[in-house]
N, C-alpha and C positions, 0 to 999 in steps of 0.2 A: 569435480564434475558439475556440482552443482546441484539446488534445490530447488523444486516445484511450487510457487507459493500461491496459495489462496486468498483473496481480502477478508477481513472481514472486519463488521464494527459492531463491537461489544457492547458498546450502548444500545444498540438498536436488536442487537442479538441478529444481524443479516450478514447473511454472506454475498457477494458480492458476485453477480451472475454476468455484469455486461461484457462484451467486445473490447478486446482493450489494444488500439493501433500498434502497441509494441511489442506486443507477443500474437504476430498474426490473426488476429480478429478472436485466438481467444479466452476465457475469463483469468485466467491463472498467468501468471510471469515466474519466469528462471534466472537465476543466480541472483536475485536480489543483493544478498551476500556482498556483492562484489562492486558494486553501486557509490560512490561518494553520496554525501547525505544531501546535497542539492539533487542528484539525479534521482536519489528516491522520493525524496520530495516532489519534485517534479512526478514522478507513478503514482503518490500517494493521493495530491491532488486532482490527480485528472479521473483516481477511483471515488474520490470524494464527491465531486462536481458531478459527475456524470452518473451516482447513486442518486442524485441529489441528499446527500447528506447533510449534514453541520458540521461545519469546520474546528467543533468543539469537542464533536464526538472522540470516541476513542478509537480509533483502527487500526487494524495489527493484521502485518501476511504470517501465515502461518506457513513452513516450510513441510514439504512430506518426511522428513526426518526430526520434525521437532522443533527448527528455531522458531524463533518467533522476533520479528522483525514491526518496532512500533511508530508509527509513521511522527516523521521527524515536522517538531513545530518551527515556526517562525523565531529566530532570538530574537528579544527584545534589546537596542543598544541603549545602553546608561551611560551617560555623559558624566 
């Protein structure tokens, strides 16, 4: 069925209150879970930028049943 998940960034100890255009204007998004790690990437960042956060910080959705979901970095490629 799916899980209801919250932002939040642990370094800043905030949770994450704005509008978010993929879960109909509002703060929380579902099935995360189910997301390839670009498209979460893709939510992670768009809660990042629009906190105005740091791209450094640490942020994690929390699911209403407990996952915990931590927002995917950039790989670095080594040649």
């Amino acid at each position: 069925m799916g899980q209801y998940y919250k932002f939040v960034n642990t370094t800043r100890q905030q949770e994450s209150t704005i509008s978010l255009p993929f879960n109909f204007g509002l703060s929380w998004a579902k099935s995360l879970e189910r997301l390839s790690d670009e498209e979460l990437k893709e939510k992670f960042d768009y809660v990042i930028e629009n906190n105005n956060w740091r791209q450094d910080d640490e942020v994690i959705a929390i699911g209403d049943y407990g996952n915990i979901i931590y927002s995917p970095k950039s790989k670095n490629k080594q040649f």
